[in-house]
CHARMM internal coordinates of N, CA and C (Angstrom, degrees):
IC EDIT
DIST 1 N 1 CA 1.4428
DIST 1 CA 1 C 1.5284
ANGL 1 N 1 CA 1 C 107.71
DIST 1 C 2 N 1.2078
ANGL 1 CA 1 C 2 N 108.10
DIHE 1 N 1 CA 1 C 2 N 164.45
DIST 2 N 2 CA 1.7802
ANGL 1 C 2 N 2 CA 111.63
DIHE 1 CA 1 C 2 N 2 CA -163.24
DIST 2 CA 2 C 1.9468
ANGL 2 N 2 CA 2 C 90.97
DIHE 1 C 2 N 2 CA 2 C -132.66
DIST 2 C 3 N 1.3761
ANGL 2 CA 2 C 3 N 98.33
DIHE 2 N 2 CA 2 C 3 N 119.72
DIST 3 N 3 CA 1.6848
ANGL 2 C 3 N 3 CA 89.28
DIHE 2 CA 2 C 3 N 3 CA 176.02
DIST 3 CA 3 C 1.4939
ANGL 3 N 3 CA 3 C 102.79
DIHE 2 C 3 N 3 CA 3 C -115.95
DIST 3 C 4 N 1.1201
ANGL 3 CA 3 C 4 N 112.20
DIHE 3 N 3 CA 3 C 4 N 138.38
DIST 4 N 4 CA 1.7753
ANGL 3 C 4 N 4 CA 111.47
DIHE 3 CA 3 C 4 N 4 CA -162.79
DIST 4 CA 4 C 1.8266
ANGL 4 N 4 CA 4 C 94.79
DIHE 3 C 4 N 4 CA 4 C -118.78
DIST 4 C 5 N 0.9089
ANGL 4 CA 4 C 5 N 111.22
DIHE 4 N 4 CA 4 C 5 N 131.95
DIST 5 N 5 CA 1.8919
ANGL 4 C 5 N 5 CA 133.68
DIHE 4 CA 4 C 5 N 5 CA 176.49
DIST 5 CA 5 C 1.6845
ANGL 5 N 5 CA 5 C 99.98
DIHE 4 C 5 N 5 CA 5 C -115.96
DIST 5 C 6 N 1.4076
ANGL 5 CA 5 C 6 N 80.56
DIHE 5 N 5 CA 5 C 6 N 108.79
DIST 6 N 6 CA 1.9290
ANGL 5 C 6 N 6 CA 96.12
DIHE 5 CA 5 C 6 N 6 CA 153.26
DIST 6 CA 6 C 1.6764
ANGL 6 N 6 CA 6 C 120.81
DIHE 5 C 6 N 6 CA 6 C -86.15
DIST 6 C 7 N 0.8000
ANGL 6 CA 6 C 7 N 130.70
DIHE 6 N 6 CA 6 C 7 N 108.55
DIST 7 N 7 CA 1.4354
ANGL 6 C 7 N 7 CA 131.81
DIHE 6 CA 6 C 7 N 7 CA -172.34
DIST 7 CA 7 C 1.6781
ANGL 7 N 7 CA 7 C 111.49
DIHE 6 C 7 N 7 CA 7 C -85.56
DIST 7 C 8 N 1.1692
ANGL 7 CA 7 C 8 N 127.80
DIHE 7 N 7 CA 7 C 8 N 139.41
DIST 8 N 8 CA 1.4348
ANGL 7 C 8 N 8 CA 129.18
DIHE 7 CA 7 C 8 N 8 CA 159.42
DIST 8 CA 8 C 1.2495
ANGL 8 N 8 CA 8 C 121.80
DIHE 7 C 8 N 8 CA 8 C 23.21
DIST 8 C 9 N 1.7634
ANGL 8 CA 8 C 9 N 96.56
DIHE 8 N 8 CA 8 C 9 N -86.95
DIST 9 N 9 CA 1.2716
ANGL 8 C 9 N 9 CA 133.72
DIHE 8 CA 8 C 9 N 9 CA -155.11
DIST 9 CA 9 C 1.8002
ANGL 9 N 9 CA 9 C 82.18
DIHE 8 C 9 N 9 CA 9 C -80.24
DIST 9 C 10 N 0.8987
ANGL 9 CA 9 C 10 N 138.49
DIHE 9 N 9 CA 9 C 10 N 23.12
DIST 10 N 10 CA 1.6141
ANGL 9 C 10 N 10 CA 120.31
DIHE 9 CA 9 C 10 N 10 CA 166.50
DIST 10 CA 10 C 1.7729
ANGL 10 N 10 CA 10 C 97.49
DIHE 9 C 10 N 10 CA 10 C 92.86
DIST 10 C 11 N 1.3560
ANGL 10 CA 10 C 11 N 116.16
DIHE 10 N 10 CA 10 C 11 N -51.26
DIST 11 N 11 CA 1.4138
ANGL 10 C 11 N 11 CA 110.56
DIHE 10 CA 10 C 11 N 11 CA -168.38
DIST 11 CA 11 C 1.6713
ANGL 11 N 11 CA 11 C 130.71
DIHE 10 C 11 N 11 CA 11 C -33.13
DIST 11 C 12 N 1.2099
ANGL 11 CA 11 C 12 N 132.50
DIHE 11 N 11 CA 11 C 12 N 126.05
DIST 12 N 12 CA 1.2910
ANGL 11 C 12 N 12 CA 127.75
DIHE 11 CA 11 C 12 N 12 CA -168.23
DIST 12 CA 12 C 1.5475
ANGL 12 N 12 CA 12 C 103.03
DIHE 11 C 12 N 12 CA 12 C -96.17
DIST 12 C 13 N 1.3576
ANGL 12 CA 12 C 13 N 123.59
DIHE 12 N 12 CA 12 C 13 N 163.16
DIST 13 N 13 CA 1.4859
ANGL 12 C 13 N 13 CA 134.37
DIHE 12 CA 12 C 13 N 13 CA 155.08
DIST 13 CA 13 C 0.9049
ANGL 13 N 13 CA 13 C 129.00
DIHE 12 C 13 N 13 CA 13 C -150.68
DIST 13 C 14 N 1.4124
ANGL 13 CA 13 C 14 N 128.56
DIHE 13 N 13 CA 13 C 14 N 135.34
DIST 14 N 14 CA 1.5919
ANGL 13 C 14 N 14 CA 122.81
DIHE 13 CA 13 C 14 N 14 CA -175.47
DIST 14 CA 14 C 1.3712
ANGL 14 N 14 CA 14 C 96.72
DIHE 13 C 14 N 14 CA 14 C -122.83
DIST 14 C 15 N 1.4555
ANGL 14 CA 14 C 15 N 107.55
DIHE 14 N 14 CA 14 C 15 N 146.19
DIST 15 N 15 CA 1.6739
ANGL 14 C 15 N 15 CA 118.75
DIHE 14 CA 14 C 15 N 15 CA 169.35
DIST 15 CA 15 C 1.3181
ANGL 15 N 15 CA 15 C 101.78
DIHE 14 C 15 N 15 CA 15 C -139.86
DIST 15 C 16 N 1.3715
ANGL 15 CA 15 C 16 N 93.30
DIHE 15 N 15 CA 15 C 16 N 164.21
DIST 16 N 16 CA 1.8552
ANGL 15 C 16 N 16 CA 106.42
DIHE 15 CA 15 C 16 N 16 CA -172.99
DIST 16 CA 16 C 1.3869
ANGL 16 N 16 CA 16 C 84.26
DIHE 15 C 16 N 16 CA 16 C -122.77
DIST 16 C 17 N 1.3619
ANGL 16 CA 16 C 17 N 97.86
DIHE 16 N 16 CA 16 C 17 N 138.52
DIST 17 N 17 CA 1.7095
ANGL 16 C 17 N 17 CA 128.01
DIHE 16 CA 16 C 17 N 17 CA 177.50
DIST 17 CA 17 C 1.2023
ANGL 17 N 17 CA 17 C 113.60
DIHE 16 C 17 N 17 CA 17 C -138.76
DIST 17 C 18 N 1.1818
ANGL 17 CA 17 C 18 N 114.91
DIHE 17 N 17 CA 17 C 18 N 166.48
DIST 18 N 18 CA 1.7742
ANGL 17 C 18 N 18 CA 136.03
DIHE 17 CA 17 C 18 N 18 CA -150.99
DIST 18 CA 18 C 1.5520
ANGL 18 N 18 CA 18 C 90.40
DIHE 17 C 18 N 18 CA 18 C -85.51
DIST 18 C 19 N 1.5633
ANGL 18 CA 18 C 19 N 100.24
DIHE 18 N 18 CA 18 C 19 N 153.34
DIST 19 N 19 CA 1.5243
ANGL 18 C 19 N 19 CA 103.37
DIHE 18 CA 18 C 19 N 19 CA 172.42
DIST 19 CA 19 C 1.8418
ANGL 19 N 19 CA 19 C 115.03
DIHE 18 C 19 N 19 CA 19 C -63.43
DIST 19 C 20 N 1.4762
ANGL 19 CA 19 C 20 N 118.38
DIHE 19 N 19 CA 19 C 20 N -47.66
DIST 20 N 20 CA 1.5491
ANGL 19 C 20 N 20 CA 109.21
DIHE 19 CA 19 C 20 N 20 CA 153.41
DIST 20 CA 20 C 1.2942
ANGL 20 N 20 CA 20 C 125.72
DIHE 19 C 20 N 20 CA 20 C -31.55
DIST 20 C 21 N 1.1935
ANGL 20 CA 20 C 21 N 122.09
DIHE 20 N 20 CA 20 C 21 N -65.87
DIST 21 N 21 CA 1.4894
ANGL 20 C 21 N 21 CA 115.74
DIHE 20 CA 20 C 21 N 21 CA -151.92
DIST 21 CA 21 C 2.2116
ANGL 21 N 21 CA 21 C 79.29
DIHE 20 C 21 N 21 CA 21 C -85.12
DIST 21 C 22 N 1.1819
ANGL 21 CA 21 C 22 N 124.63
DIHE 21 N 21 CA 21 C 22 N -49.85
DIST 22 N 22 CA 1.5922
ANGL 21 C 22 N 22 CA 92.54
DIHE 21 CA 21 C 22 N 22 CA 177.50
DIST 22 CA 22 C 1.9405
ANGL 22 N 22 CA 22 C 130.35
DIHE 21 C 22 N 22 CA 22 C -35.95
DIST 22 C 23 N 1.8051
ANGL 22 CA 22 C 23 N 104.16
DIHE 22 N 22 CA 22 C 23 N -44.90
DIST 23 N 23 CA 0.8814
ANGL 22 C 23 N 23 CA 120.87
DIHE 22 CA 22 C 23 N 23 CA 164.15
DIST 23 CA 23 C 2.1335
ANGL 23 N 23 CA 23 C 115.85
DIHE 22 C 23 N 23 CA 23 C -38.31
DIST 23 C 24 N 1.3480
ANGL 23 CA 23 C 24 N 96.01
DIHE 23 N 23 CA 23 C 24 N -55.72
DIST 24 N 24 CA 1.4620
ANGL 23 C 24 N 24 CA 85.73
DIHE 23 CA 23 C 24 N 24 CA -170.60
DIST 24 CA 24 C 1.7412
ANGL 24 N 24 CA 24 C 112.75
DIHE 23 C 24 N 24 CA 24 C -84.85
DIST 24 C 25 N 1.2229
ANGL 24 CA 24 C 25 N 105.86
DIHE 24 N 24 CA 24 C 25 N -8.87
DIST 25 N 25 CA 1.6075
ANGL 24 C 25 N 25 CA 107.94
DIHE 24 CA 24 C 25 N 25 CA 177.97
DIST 25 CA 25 C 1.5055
ANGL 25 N 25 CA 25 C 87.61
DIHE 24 C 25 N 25 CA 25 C -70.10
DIST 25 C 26 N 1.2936
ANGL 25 CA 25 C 26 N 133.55
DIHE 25 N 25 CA 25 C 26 N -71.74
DIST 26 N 26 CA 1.7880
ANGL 25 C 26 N 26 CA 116.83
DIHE 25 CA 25 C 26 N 26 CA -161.46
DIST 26 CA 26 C 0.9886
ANGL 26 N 26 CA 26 C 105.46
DIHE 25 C 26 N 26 CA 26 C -75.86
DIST 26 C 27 N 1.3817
ANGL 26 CA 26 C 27 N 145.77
DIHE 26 N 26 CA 26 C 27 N 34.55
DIST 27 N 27 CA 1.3925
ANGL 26 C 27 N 27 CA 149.21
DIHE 26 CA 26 C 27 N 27 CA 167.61
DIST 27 CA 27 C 1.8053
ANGL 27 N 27 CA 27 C 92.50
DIHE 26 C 27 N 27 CA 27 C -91.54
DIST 27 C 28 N 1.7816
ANGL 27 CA 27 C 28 N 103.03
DIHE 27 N 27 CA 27 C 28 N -65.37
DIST 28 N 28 CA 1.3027
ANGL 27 C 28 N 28 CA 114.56
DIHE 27 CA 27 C 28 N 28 CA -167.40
DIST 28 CA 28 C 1.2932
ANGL 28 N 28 CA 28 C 100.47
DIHE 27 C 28 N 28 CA 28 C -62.46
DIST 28 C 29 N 1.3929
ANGL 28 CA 28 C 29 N 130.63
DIHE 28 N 28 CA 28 C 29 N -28.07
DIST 29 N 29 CA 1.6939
ANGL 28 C 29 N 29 CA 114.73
DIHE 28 CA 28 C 29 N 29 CA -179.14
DIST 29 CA 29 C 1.2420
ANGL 29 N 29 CA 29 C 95.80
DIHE 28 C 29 N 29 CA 29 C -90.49
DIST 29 C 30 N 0.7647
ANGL 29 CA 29 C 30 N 142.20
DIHE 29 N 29 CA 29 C 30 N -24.41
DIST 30 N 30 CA 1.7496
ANGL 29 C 30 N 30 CA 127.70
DIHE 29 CA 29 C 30 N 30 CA 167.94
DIST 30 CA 30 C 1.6342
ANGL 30 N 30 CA 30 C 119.32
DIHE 29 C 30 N 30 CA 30 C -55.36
DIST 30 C 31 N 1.4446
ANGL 30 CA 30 C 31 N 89.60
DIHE 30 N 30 CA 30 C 31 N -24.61
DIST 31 N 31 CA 1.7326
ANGL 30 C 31 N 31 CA 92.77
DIHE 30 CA 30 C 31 N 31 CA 174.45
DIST 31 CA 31 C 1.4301
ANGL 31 N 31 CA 31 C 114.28
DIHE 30 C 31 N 31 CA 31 C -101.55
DIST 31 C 32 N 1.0603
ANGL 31 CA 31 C 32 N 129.17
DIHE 31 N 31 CA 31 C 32 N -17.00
DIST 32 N 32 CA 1.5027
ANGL 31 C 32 N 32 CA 139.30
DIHE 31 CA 31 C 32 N 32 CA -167.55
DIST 32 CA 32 C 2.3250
ANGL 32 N 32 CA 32 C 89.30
DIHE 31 C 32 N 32 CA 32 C -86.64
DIST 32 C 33 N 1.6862
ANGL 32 CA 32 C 33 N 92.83
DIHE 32 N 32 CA 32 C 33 N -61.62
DIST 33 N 33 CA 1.7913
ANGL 32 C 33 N 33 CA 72.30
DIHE 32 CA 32 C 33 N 33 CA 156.37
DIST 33 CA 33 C 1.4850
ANGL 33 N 33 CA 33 C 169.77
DIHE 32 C 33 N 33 CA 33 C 3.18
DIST 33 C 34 N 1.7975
ANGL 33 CA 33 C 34 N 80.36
DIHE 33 N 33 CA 33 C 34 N -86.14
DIST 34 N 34 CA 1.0831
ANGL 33 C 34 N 34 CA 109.15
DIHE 33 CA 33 C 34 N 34 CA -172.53
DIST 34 CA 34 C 1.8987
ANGL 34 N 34 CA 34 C 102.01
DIHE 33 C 34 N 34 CA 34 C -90.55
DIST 34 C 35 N 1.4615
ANGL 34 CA 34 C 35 N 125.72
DIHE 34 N 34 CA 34 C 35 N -6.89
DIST 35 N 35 CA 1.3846
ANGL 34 C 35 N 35 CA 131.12
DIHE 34 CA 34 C 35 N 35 CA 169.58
DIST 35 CA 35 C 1.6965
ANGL 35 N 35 CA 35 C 89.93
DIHE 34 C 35 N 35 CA 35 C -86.86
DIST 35 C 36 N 1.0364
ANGL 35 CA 35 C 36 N 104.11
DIHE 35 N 35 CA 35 C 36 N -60.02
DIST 36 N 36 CA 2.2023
ANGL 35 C 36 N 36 CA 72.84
DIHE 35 CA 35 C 36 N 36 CA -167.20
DIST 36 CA 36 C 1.6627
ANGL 36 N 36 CA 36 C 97.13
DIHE 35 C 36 N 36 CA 36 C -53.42
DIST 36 C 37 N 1.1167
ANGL 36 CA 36 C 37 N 135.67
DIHE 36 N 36 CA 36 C 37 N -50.42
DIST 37 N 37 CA 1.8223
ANGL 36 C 37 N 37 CA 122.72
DIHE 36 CA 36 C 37 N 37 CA -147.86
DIST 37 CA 37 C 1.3272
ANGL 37 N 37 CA 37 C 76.17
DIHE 36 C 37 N 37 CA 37 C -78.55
DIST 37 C 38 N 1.4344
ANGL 37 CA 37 C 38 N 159.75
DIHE 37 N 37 CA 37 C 38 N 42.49
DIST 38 N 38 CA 1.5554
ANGL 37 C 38 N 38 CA 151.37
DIHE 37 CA 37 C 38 N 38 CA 168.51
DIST 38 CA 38 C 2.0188
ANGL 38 N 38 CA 38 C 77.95
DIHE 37 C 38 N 38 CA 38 C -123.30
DIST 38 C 39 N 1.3796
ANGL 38 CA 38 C 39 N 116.24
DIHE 38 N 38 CA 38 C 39 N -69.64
DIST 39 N 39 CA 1.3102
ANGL 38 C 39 N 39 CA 98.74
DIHE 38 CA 38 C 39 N 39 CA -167.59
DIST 39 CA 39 C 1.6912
ANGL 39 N 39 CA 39 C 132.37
DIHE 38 C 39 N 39 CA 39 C -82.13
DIST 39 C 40 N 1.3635
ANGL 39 CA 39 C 40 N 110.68
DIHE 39 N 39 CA 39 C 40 N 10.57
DIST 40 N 40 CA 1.4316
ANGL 39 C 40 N 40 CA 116.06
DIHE 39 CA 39 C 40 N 40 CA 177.85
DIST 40 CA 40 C 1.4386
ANGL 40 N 40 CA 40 C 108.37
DIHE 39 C 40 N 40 CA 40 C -98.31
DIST 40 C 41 N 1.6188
ANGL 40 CA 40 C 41 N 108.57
DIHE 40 N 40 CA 40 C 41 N -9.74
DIST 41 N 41 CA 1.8553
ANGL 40 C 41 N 41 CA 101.65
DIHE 40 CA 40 C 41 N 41 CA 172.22
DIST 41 CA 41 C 0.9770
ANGL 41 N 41 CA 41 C 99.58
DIHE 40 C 41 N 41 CA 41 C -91.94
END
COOR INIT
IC SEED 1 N 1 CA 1 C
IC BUILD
């Protein structure tokens, strides 16, 4: 998986990461998610 960061200043980055640690990044955005649609109702 390729996770790409826009920075501030405009600057882009892409890195290639392990199928684990891809695994736990959409774990944590699945939870970061699912807490705002928990606090906007």
């Amino acid at each position: 998986m390729i996770v790409k960061y826009k920075f501030i200043n405009g600057e882009k980055v892409e890195i290639e990461v392990s199928s684990d640690l891809s695994n736990t990044i959409v774990q944590i955005e699945s939870e970061i998610k699912n807490s705002d649609r928990r606090e906007t109702r």
